[in-house]
N, C-alpha and C positions, 0 to 999 in steps of 0.2 A: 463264383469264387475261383475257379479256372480261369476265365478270364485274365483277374485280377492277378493272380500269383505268375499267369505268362507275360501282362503287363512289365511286372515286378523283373523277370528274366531279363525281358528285352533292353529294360531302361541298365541294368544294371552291365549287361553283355556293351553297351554303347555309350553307357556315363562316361562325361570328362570328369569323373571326379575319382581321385587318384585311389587302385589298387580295389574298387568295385567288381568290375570285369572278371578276377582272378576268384571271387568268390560262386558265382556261376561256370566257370570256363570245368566243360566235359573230360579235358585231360587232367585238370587237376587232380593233386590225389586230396586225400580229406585232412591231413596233415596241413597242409599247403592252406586248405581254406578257413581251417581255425586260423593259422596267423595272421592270415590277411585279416580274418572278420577280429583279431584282438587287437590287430593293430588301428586297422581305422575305429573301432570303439574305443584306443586313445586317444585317436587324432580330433576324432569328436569331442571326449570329454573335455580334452585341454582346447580345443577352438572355447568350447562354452564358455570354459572357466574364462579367459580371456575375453571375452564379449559381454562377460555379466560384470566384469572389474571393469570395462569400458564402461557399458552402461551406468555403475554408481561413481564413476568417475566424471559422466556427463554431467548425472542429475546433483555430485554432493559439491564439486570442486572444480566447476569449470570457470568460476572465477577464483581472480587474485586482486589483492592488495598491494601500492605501491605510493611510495613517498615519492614527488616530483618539488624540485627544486629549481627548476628553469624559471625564474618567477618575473624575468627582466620583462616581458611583453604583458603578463595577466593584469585584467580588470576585475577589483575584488567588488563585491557588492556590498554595499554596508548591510546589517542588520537591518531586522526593520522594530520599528519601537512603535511599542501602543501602549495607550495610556488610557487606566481604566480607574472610574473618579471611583474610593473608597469608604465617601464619609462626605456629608454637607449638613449639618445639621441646621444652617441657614436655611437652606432650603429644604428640609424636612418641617420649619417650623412654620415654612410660610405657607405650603401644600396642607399642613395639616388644620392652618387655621381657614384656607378653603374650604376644607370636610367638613370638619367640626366646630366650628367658631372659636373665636380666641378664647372663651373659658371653658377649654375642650380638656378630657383629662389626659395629664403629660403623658401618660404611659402607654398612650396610641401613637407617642413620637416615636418611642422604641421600637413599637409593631412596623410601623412604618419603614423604620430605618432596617429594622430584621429583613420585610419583605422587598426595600428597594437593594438592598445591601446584601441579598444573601447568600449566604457562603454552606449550606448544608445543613445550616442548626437554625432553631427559630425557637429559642426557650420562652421569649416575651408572647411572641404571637402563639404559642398552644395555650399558655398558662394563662392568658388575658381570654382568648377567644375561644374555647373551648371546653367543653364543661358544663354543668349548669348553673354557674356561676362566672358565665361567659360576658365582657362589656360589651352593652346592648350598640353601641357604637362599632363595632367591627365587623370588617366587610367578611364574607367565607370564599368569595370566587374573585377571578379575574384580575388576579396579583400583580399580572405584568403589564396591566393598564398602571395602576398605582406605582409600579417601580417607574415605570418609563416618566411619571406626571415627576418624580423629584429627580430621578437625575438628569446631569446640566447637560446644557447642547455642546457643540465642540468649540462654539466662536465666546462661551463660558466659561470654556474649559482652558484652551489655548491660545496664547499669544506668542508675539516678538517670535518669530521661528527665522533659525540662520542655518544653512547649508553650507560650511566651509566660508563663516562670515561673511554671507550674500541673503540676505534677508529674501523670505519668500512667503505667500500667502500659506497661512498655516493652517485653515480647514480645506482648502482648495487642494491638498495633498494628504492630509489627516483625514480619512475616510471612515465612516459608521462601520463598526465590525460588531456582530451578534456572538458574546461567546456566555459561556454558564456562569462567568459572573456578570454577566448584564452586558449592556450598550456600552463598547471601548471605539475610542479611535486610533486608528494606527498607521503609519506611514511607512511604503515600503511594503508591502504587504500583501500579498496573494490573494488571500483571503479574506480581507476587507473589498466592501464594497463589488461584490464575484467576481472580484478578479478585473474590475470594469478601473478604468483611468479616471484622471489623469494619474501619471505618475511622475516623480521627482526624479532626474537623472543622477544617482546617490554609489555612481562606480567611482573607485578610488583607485588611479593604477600610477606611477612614477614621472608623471607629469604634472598630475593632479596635486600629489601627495596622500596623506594619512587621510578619511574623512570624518569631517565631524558637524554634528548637530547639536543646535542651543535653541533652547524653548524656556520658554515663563508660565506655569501653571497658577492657576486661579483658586482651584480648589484641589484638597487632599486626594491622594491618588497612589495606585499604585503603576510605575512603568515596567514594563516588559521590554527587556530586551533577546532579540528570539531570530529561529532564520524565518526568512522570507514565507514560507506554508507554514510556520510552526502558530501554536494558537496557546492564549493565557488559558489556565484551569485552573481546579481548585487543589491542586498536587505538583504545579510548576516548583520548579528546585528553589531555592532562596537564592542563591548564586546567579538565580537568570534575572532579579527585577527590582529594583529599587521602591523601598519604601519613601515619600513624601510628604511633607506640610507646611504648612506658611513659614516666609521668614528664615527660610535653609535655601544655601545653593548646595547642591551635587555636584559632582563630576566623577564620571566615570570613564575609563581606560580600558579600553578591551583588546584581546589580538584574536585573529578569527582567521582558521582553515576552513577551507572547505573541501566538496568534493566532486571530483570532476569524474564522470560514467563514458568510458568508447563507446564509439557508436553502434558496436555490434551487442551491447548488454539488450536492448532493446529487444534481441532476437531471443532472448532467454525467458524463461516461464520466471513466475515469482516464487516460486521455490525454490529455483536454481541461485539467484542472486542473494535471495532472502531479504527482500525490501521491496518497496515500491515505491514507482513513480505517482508524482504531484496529478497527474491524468487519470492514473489507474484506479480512480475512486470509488471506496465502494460503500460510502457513508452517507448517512442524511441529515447528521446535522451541519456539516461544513461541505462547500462547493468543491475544496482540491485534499489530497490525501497526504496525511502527516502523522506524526506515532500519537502525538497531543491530541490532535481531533480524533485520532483512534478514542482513544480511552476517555475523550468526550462521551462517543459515541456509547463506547462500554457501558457508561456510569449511565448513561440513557436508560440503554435496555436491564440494566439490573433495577432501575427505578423503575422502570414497567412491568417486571416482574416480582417485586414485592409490593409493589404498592398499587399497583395501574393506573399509574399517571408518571410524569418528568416534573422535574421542576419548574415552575413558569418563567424559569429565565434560558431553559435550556434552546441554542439557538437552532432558529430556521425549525422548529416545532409546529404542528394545528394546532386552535387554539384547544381540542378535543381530547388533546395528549395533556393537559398543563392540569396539575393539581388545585384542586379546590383547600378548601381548610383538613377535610378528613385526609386526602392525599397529602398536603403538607406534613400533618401530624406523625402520619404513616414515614415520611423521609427523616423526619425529627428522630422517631424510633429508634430509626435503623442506619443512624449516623455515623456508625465507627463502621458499617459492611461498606457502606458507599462513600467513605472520603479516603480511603487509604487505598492503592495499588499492591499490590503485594504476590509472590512468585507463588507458584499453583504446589511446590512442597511445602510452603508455610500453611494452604489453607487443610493438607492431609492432617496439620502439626493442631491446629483446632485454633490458630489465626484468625480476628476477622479483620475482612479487607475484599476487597476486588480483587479479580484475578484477571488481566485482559490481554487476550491471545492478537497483541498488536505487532506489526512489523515496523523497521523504522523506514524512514523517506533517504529513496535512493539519493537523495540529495541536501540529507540533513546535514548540519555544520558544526563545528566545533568552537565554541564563545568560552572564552578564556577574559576574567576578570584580571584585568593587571594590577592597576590601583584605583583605591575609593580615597572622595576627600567631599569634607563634607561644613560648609563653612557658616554663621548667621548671618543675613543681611540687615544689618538694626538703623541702617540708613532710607530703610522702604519703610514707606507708612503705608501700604497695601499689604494685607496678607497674601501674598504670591510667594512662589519660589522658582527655583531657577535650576534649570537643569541642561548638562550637557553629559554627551556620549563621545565619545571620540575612539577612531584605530591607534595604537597606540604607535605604531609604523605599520608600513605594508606587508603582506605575509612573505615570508621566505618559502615555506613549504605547503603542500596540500596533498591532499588524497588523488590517488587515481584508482578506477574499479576499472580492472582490465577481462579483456573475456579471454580463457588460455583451452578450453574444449569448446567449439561451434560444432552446429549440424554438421558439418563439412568434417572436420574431425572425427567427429564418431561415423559416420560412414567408411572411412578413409579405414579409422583403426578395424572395423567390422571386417571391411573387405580384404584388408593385410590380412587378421587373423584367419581369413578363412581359406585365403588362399595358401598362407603359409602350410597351415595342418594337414585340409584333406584337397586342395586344388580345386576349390569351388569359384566359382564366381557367381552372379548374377543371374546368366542363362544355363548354367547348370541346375539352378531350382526351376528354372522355367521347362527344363526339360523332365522334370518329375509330372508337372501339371499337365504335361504334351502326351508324357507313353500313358497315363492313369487315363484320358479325357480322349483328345484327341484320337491319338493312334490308334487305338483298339475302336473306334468309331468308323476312321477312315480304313483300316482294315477288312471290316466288316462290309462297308459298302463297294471295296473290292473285290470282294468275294460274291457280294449279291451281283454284282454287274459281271462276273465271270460264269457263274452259273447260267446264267440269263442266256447268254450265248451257244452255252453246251444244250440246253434244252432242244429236244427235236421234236418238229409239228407232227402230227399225227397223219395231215394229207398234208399233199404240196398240188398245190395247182401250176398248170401251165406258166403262169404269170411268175414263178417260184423263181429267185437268179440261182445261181451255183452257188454262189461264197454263202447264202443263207440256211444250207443244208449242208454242211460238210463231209456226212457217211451218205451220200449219194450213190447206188451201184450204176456201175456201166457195164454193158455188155457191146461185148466183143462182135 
């Protein structure tokens, strides 16, 4: 303990750090060393306070938001559109007279259509197969073999595809995407096909012009229009995707910001930005991360928790996770917990819904419906329809996520603040670890190697030199 408290003297007699010295120094009087010790216990408190308002400066607000307007050089990307078929009752009749034979009863079309088609509810399929008075006709496992056998392929699905009226092969870019309403294809897209090519060149920038896309649909469908990582579900806004069916053209008009990240955002935790990147994935039913696939994912694990099973459409699933008839049943239940999202004070308020602690994608986008028009084609003797997306001009403005606190910053602010108050730097903590460790070590072994010296042998022989005995007598 001695040691320690002479330690304590020396570092303090020889700190650079301002007005220490004066609390040890033997001329002082005791007046003198309260000052000093009240003044550096300000000079402390107020460095702290100042390094803990840096500190939540770092971790709350070290980005910013800004409007950029230089738009003459930017390449905007188009949305990416996926089309995910809604409804084929053709092809429910003709799948179900494989099963059951053509005098099969109708009400397995329904089941059918519930299980290829389904959206969360399956009123036909519990109420048919279920029970003891369940038709002896209905399958209870392996759902998403049956949805996959009625819905269409994509060269069923899709024709006539025009990119800025330059026709192009329209499965050859329309890629299979797995999402919780079933097998969509979609183009432009991330997330389709993992991420793998080809891909359509679909940038639009002041050479180009506006861009736009025209497609022919085969059968009834719902389109999504979405960013590039954004994914359909069963809670996308209405404002993001057009309803379709035979014998209608569409057209739609969109204007689309996006948002552009410095390069130094990269260097930031995901709490500091509050988002994340397309990379940063930390989900399993979709390959790259977006808020949508969040709350894909959400709606997963609360279907594994009330029920212990996922829906058999839920995508990139084992087939181990996918409900049989009792787990279908089980999501039938419990359909208002798991189709609505809803904020975590609604479910205190006794709400039901899902709550999903999802972040959005540092590089989600802003899709702005400008106008819808919507016409009959009574000139087609095909039940098709016709759809077109278009930018309605190229964007003026967009997002920029700026980083305004970096590492470098908060060090900077740390070491002003500290130097400012009590005159610290760096090597003045290192000399706290030196007089505590160090010095009182190496002291000690100065001391052993000085005693060493003063010790005197007991006999000296002949062979003894003089400097080895220094109380040697001589006579005279």
């Amino acid at each position: 303990m001695g040691r320690i408290s002479r330690s304590i003297e020396e570092y303090l007699k020889n700190s650079t750090l301002h007005g220490a010295r004066f609390i040890v120094d033997k001329d002082a009087s005791w007046l003198e060393r309260i000052f000093w010790v009240i003044c550096l216990a300000a000079s402390w408190y107020a460095s702290w306070l100042l390094i803990k308002a840096s500190l939540a400066a770092f971790e709350n607000n070290a980005i910013s938001f800004v409007v950029e307007s230089s738009y003459r050089d930017w390449n905007t990307n188009f949305p990416a559109i996926i089309v995910c078929e809604s409804k084929n009752m053709d092809r429910i009749q003709e799948v179900a007279e494989q099963l059951w034979g053509s005098d099969h009863d109708f009400t397995l079309e329904e089941v059918l259509s519930e299980i290829a088609f389904f959206r969360g509810e399956s009123y036909h399929t519990v109420h048919e197969c279920s029970g003891e008075e369940a038709t002896t006709s209905c399958f209870y496992s392996n759902f998403s073999y049956y949805a996959q056998l009625v819905r269409s392929s994509c060269t069923d699905s899709i024709f006539n595809c025009e990119w800025n009226n330059r026709p192009f092969e329209c499965c050859k870019y329309f890629h299979r995407m797995e999402t919780e309403l079933g097998i969509c294809y979609a183009i432009n897209s991330i997330q389709a096909n993992k991420g793998k090519g080809p891909f359509l060149n679909m940038y639009s920038n002041r050479y180009t012009g506006p861009g736009s896309l025209k497609m022919e649909l085969k059968t009834e469908a719902t389109v999504f229009i979405l960013g590039t990582e954004e994914v359909p579900t069963l809670v996308t806004p209405k404002t993001d995707f057009l309803i379709v069916g035979p014998y209608i053209s569409f057209i739609r008009f969109i204007s689309k910001r996006d948002i552009e990240n410095d390069e130094a955002i990269r260097e930031t935790s995901v709490g500091q930005r509050n988002c994340r990147f397309v990379d940063e994935n930390i989900l399993d039913v979709h390959h790259f991360y977006s808020y949508s696939a969040c709350t894909v994912q959400c709606r997963k694990d609360r279907q594994m928790e009330l029920c212990n099973c996922s829906s058999h459409l839920s995508p990139n699933s084992p087939d181990h996770q996918l409900c049989n008839m009792d787990g279908l049943e089980c999501l039938n239940r419990n359909y208002e917990d798991l189709s609505v999202i809803i904020a975590k004070w609604s479910k205190r308020r006794g709400r039901k819904g899902l709550v999903c602690d999802c972040l959005p994608s540092c590089t989600e986008v802003d899709i702005t419906t400008v106008h819808d028009s919507k016409d009959n084609l009574v000139e087609h003797s095909t039940p098709v329809s016709k759809i077109e997306v278009a930018l309605i001009e190229l964007p003026t403005e967009r997002y920029k996520r700026n980083l305004v606190r970096g590492r470098l910053d908060l060090v900077v602010s740390i070491g002003g603040t500290t130097g400012l108050f009590v005159g610290a730097s760096l090597l003045s903590f290192v000399e706290i670890i030196y007089y505590i460790t160090i010095r009182p070590y190496s002291s000690y072994m100065h001391e052993k190697r000085r005693l060493k010296r003063l010790i005197i042998p007991k006999k000296f022989g002949k062979e003894d030199r003089e400097e080895d005995c220094p109380t040697r007598f001589t006579t005279t």
